[in-house]
C-alpha positions as CSV (number, residue, x, y, z in Angstrom):
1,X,156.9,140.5,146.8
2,X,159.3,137.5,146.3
3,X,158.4,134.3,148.0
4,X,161.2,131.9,149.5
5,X,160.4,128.1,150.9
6,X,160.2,128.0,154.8
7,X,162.3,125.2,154.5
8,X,160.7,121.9,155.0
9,X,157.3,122.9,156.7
10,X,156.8,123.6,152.3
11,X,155.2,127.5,153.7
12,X,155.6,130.1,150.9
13,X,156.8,133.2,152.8
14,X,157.7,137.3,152.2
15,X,161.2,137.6,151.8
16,X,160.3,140.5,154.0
17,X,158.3,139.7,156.9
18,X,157.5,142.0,160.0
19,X,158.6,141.5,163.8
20,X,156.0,142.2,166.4
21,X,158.2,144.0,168.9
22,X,157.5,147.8,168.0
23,X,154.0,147.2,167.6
24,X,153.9,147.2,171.0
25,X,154.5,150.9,171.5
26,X,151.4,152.0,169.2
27,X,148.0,151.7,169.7
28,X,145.1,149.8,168.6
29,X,143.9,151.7,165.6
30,X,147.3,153.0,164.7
31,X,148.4,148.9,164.7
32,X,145.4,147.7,163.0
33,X,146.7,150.5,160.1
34,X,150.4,149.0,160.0
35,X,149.3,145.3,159.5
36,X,146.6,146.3,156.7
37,X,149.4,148.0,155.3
38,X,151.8,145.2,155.7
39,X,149.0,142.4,153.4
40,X,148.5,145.0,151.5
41,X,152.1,145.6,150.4
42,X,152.6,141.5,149.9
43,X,154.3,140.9,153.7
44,X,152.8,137.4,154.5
45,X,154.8,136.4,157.7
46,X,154.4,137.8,161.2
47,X,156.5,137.1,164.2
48,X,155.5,137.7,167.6
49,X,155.8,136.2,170.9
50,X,154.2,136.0,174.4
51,X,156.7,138.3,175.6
52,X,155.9,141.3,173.5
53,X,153.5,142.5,176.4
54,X,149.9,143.2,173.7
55,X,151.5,141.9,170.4
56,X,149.7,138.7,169.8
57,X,146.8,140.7,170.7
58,X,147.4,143.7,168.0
59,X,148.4,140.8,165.6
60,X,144.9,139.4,166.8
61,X,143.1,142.7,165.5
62,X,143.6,142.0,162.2
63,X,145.7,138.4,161.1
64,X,143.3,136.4,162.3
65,X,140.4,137.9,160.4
66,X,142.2,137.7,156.9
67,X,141.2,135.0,154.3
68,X,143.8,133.9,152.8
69,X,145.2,134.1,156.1
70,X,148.8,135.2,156.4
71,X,151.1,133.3,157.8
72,X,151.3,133.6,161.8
73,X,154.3,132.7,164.2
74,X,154.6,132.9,168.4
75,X,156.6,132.1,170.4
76,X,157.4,131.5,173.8
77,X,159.7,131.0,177.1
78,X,158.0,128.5,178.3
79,X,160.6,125.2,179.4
80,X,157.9,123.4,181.0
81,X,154.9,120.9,179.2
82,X,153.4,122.7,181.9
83,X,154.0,126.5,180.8
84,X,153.3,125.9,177.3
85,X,150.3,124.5,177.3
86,X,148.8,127.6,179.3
87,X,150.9,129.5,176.9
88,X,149.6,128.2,173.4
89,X,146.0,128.4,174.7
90,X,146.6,132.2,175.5
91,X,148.5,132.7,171.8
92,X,145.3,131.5,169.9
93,X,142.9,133.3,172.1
94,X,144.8,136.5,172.0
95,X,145.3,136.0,168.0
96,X,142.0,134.8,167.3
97,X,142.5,132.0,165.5
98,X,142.0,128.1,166.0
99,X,145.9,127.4,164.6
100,X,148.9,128.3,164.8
101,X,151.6,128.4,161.8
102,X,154.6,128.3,163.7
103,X,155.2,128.1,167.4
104,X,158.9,128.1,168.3
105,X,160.5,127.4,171.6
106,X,161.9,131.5,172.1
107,X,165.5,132.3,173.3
108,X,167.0,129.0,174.4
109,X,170.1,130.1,175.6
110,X,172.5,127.0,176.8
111,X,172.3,123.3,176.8
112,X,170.1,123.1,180.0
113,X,168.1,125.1,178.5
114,X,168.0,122.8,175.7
115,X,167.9,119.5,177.8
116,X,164.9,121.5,179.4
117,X,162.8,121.8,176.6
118,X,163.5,118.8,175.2
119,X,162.8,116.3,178.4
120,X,159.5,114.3,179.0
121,X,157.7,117.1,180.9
122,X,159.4,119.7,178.5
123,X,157.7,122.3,176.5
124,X,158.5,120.6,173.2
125,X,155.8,118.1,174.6
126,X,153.2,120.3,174.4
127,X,154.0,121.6,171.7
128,X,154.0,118.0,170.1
129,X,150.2,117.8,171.8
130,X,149.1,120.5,170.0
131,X,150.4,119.6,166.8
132,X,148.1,116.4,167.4
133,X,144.8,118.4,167.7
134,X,145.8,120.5,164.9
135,X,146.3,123.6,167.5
136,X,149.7,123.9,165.9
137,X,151.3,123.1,162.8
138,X,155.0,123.6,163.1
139,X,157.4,123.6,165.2
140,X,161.3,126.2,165.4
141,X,163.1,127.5,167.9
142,X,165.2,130.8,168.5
143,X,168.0,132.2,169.9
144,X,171.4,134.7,170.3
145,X,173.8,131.1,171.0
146,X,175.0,130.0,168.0
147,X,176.4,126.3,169.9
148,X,172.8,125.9,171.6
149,X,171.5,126.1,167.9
150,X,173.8,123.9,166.8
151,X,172.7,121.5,169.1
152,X,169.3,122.1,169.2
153,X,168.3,121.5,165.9
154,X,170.5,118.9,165.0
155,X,168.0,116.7,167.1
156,X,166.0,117.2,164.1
157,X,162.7,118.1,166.1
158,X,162.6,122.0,164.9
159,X,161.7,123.0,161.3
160,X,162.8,126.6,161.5
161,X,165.5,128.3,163.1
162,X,165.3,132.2,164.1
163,X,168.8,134.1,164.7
164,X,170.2,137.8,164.8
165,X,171.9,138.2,161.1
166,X,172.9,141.7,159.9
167,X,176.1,143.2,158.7
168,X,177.2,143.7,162.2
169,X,176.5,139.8,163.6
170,X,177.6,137.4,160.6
171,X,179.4,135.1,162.4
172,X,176.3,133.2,163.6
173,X,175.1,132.5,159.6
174,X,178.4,131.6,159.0
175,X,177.6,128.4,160.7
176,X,173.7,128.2,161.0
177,X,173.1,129.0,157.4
178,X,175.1,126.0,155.8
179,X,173.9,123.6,158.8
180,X,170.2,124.9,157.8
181,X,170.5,123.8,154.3
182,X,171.4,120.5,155.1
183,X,168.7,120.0,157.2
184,X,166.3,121.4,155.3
185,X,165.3,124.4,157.8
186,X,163.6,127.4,157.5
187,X,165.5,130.5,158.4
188,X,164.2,133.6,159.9
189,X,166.6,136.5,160.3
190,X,165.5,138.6,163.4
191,X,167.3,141.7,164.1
192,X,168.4,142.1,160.5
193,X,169.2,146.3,161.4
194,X,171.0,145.8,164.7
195,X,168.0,146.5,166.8
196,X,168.4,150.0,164.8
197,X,172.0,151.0,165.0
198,X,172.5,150.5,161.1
199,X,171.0,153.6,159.0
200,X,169.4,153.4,157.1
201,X,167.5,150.5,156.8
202,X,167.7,149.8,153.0
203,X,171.3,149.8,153.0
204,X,171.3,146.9,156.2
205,X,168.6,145.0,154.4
206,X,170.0,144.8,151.6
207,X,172.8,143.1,152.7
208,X,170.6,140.5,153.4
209,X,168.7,139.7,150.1
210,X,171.6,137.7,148.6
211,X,171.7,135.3,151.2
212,X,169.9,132.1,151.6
213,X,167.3,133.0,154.1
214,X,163.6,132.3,154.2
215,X,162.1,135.8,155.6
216,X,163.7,138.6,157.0
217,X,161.6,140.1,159.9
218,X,162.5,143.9,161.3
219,X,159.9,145.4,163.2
220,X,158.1,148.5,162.4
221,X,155.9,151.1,164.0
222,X,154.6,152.6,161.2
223,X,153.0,152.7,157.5
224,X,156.0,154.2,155.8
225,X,158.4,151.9,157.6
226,X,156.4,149.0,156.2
227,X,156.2,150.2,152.7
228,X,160.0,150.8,152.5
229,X,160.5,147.6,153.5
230,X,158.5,145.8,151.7
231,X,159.8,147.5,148.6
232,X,162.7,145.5,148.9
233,X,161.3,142.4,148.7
234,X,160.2,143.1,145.4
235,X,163.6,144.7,143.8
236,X,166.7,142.7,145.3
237,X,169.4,145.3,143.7
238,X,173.2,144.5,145.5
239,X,175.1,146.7,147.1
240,X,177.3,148.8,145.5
241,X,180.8,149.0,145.6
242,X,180.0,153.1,148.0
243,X,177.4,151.0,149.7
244,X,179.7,148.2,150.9
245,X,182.4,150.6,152.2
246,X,179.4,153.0,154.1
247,X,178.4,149.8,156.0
248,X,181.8,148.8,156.8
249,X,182.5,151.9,158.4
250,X,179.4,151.9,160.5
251,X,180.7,148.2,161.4
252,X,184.0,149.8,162.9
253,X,182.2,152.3,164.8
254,X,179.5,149.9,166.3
255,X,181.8,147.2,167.4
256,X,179.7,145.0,169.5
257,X,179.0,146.8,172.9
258,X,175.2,148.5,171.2
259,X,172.1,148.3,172.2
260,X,170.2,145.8,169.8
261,X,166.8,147.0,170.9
262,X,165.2,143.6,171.6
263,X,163.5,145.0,174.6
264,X,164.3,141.5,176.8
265,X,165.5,144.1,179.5
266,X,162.4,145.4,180.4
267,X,160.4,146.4,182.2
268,X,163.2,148.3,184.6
269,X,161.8,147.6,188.0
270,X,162.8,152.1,188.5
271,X,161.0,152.3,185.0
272,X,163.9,153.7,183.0
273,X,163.2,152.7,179.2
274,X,166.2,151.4,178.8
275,X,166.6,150.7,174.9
276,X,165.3,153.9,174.3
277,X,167.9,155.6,176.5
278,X,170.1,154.0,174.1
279,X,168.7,155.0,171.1
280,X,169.2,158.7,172.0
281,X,173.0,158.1,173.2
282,X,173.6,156.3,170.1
283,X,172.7,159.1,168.1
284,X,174.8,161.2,170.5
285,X,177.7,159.3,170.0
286,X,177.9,157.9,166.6
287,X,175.4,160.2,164.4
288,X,176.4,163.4,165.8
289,X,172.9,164.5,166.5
290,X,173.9,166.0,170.1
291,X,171.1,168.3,170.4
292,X,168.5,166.4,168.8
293,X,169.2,163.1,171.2
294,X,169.7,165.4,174.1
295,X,165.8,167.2,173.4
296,X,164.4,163.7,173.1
297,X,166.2,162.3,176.3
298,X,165.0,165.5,178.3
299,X,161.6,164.4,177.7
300,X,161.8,161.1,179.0
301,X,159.8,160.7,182.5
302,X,162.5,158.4,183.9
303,X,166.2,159.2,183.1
304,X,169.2,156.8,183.1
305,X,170.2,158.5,187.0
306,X,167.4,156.6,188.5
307,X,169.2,153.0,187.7
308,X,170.1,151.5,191.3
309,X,172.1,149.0,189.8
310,X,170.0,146.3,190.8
311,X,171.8,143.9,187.8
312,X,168.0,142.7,186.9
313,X,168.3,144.1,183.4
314,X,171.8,142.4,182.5
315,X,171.0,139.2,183.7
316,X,167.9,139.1,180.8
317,X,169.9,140.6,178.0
318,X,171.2,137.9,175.4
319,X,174.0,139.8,174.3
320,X,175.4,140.1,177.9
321,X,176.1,144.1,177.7
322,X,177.1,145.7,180.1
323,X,173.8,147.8,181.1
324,X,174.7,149.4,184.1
325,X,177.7,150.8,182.8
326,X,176.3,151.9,179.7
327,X,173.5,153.7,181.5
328,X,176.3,156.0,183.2
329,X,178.0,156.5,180.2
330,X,174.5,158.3,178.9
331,X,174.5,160.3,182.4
332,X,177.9,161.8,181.6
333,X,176.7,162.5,177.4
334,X,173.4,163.9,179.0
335,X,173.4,165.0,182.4
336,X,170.4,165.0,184.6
């Protein structure tokens, strides 16, 4: 597996790393499988957050057992010195370990946000505390608003930044990757398939390999997942000239209004499952797997009807989709 410089925290990561969000929908032993599987293949970064429901704590099954250990990045909403504190002490119990890699201020989205974070009673206070006791040893910060990145780590207080980069969403490297290099950041490419919706995954990985990235982190929920991934990391061959053209035409018939399956929607207060509602109409409409999608949707407890419009779900999402209309538009490919 091919190792690339975190930027200036000097860490020797995976090219290919793994994202803890799908973990979530497996269990214990099947987890505890997928990470072995992961060192085992040479993947030595793991993202997670506090957010991803029992991820820190499947992380915590078998990362924080490992000598060497792997590398191991959180993250959290917390804004407050206040809500961070509580936070980191609940990432190192639920990882079992006594340090944290990385720990990276997750999803600040505007420049109050920002101002938020960065204040006296901010969270980047404790996280400053806990680099004193050695609870954590570096410090990033994500997000989906390329300005607020801008800003944010032109302050110089983050050592790795974290964005959505794939085929589909380049404009955001256009500026962060040139700004990274001058400051000497770490880059970690989240979302590097568009939460899915680029097939298959090779191809949309791929893509990636040439750039100047640290780690590339999709998420997985299972063994073979992992090995095909990892593969990659270990034979960097470019696209070809077919290859290019395929992906531009899936480009065209994304556009931007997809579901990027970063889950930040849930949970539904009706209980709809709403990415995965999505999965199965994007396979409707752009894969032409009618019957398939429509087999899979029948089988879900809650359908999209239930949605009340309650808004709940499109106030969290970061790409600002329009949820409620999308759910009706898999009503009318479904039924109910």
């Amino acid at each position: 597996m091919e190792k690339r410089r975190l930027g200036r925290t000097g860490l020797e990561v995976s090219l290919i790393g793994m994202g803890g969000i799908p973990i979530q929908r497996v269990g214990n032993e099947a987890a505890a499988e997928i990470l072995r599987a992961a060192l085992a293949a040479g993947i030595n970064f793991f993202d997670t957050a506090r957010g991803y429901t029992d991820s820190e704590e499947k992380f915590g099954l078998v990362l924080g057992r490992q000598g060497p250990r792997p590398v191991i990045a959180t993250k959290s909403m917390a804004r407050t010195r206040e809500g961070m504190t509580a936070d980191i002490e609940r990432s190192l119990a639920e990882l079992k370990v006594d340090y944290i890699d990385l720990y990276q201020l997750h999803n600040v989205r505007s420049r109050e946000e920002l101002q938020q974070v960065l204040a006296p009673d901010g969270a980047l206070a404790a996280l400053r505390t806990a680099q004193a006791a050695g609870k954590v040893r570096h410090v990033g910060i994500t997000g989906h608003v390329v300005d607020t990145l801008v800003e944010a780590v032109q302050t110089g207080e983050f050592e790795t930044i974290q964005f959505p980069f794939n085929a589909v969403e380049t404009e955001g490297a256009e500026r962060l990757l040139p700004l990274a290099e001058k400051l000497d950041l770490g880059v970690i490419v989240m979302k590097p398939l568009a939460g899915g919706a680029l097939r298959p995954a090779a191809l949309a990985l791929r893509f990636l390999l040439a750039y100047p990235v640290s780690t590339i982190i999709p998420g997985v929920d299972s063994v073979e997942q992992v090995q095909e991934n990892a593969a990659l990391g270990e034979y960097a061959v470019p696209l070809s000239a077919a290859e290019k053209e395929e992906l531009k035409a899936q480009i065209a018939r994304l556009g931007n209004r997809f579901c990027r399956r970063c889950e930040y929607c849930l949970p539904c207060p009706q209980g709809i499952r709403i990415p995965l509602v999505f999965t199965f109409d994007g396979y409707w409409t752009r894969y032409g797997l009618k019957e398939w999608a429509e087999e899979r949707y029948r089988a879900l407890d809650v359908k999209a009807g239930a949605c009340v419009e309650c808004g709940t779900c499109e106030r969290r999402c970061p790409y600002s989709l329009p949820i409620r209309e999308m759910l009706k538009e898999a009503v009318n490919h479904f039924g109910e």
